[in-house]
Every structure is written in structure tokens, then in C-alpha cells.
C-alpha positions as CSV (number, residue, x, y, z in Angstrom):
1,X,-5.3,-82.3,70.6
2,X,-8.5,-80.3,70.3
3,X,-10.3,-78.1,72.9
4,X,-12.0,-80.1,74.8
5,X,-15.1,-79.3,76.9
6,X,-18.2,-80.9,78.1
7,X,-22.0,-79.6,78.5
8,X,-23.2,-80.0,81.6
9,X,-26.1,-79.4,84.3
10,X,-24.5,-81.3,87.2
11,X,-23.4,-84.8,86.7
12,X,-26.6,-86.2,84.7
13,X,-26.8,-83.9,81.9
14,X,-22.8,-84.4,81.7
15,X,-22.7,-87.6,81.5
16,X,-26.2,-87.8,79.0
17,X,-23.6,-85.2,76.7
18,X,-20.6,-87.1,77.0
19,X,-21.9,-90.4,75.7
20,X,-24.7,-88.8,73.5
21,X,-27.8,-90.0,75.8
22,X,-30.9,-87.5,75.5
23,X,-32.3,-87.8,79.2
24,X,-30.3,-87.1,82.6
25,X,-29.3,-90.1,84.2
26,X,-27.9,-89.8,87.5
27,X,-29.3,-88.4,90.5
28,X,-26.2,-90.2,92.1
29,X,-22.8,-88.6,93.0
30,X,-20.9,-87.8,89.3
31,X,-18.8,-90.9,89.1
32,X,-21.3,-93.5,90.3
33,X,-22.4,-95.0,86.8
34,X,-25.2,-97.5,86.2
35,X,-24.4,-100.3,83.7
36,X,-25.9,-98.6,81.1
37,X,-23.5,-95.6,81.3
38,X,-20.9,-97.5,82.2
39,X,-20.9,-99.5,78.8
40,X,-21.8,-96.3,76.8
41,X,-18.9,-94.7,78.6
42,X,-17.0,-98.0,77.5
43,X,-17.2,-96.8,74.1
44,X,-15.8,-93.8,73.9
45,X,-12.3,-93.6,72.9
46,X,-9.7,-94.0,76.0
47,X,-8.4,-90.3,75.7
48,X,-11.8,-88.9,75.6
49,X,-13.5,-91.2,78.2
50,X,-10.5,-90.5,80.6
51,X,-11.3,-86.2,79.9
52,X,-14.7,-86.7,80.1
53,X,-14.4,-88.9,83.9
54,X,-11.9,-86.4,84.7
55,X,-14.1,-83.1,84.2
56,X,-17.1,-85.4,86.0
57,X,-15.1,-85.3,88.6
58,X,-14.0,-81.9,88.8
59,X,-17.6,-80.7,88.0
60,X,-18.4,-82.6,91.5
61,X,-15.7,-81.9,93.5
62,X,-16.1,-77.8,93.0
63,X,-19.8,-78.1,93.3
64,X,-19.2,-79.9,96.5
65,X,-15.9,-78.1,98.3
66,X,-16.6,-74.6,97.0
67,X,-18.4,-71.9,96.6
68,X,-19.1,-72.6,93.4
69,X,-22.4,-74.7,93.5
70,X,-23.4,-74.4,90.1
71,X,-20.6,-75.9,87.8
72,X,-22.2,-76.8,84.5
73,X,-18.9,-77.0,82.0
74,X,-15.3,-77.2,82.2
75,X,-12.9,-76.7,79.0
76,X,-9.2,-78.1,79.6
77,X,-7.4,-75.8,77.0
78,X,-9.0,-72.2,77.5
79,X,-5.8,-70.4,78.7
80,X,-3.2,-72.7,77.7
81,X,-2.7,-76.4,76.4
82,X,-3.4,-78.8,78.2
83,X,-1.4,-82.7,78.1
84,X,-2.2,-86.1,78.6
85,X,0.2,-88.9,79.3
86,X,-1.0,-92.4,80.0
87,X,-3.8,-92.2,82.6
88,X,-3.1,-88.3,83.7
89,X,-4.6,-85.0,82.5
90,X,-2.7,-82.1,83.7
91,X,-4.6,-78.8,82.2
92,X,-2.4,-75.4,83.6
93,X,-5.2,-73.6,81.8
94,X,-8.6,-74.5,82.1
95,X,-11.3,-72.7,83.0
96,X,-14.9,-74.4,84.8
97,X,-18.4,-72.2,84.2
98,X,-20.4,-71.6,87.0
99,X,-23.7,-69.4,86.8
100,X,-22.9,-68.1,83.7
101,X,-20.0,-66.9,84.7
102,X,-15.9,-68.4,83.9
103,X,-13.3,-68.7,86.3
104,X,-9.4,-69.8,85.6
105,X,-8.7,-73.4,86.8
106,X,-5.4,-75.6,86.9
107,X,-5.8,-79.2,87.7
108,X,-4.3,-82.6,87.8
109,X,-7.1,-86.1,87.6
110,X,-5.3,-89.3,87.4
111,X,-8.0,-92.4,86.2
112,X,-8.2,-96.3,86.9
113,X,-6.9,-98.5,83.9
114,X,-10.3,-98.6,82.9
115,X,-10.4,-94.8,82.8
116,X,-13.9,-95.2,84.0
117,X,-13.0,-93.4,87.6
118,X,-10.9,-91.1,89.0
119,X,-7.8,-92.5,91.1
120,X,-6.4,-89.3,92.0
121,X,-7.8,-85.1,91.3
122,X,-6.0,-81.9,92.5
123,X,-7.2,-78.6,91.5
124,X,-7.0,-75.0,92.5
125,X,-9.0,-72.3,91.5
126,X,-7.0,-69.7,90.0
127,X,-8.8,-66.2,90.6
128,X,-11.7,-65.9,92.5
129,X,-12.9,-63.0,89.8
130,X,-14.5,-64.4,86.6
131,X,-12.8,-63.8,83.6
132,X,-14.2,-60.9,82.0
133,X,-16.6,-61.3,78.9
134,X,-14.3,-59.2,76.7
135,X,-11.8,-62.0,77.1
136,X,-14.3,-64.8,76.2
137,X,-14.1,-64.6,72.8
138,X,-10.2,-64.9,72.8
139,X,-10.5,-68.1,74.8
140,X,-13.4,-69.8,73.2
141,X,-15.2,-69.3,76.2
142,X,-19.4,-68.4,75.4
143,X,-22.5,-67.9,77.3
């Protein structure tokens, strides 16, 4: 599988990337999609759809239970590779972006079998100190 990652200013502009739509869409919490969304999401490929609703969720849940109030991207395979198996993504290595700035990031997000919401998402935030720039470069990590 490729690197995955998605652009992102808070739920609207990640959504509006993921499923190729210009404007922001939500002001709503990340997950809540209108019918519109809901049937662009719809056709995405299951594997992506269930990454994209996965890293939705993980761009909401550290905006809301951390520090971290500022979560614009998260990339699944920056340290390591990350695996899918039926409706789970479990990425040892991934890394979120917040102010500028990249921290290390392990997660598991389990999705209905719609893979339009999240069932189940663990995470922990690895180091509290951003990775440095010099390492970007070697992770495919960028400004």
C-alpha cells in the first residue's frame, strides 16, 4: 500500500480533500456528513474511504482531547508501515501535523460496514517533542 495522508484545516477542508470538493463543508463535528458528502464519500474506494474516516476521526479526537488544537494532516506510514485487515487500520508509525509542526502517532480506528464512521479509535501520542525537520525529509514528512 502507498503512503497515505490527507490535507486538512480541521474537518471541512479534510473532508472537501478527501472526496475532491473545492469549498469546506462542515462546520459540524468531523464525522457528521451531509448527504452530499456522504454519497461523494460513497465513492471512494472501501480501503481509502475507511483511511480517510479513520484520520477524520483522529484529526477530531486530538483536536478535541489534547493539546494539540490545530491538527491539519495525518500520514499513516511515516515511521513505519502501516496494515489494514477488513474494517481496521492499525498504523504503529504515523505521524499527525499540528501548527506546522509533526509529532509521532500509533493508532488503532475500527469503521462501520459501510466504512462511513468510526466504530471504535485508540491512539496515543508517541513523543510530546515534534520530530525534528532534519528528519522530515527521511519520512516524507513537509511543511
Amino acid at each position: 500500500m502507498t503512503r497515505s495522508s490527507i490535507p486538512a484545516t480541521r474537518a471541512s477542508r479534510s473532508i472537501a480533500a478527501a472526496i475532491g470538493l473545492a469549498a469546506p463543508l462542515l462546520g459540524t463535528p468531523a464525522l457528521a456528513l451531509s448527504a452530499r458528502e456522504t454519497a461523494e464519500m460513497r465513492q471512494l474506494a472501501p480501503v481509502d474511504r475507511m483511511i480517510q474516516v479513520c484520520f477524520l476521526g483522529l484529526e477530531d479526537r486530538i483536536a478535541k482531547e489534547t493539546r494539540y488544537n490545530r491538527v491539519d494532516r495525518v500520514v499513516m506510514d511515516a515511521f513505519s508501515r502501516g496494515r489494514i485487515a477488513e474494517r481496521t487500520v492499525r498504523a504503529g508509525g504515523a505521524a499527525f501535523r499540528n501548527k506546522g509542526d509533526w509529532f509521532r502517532l500509533r493508532f488503532r480506528c475500527s469503521v462501520t460496514p459501510d466504512r462511513l464512521h468510526v466504530e471504535t479509535l485508540r491512539y496515543e501520542i508517541v513523543s510530546q517533542t515534534p520530530v525534528a525537520r532534519t528528519e522530515w525529509d527521511a519520512h516524507r514528512l513537509f511543511p
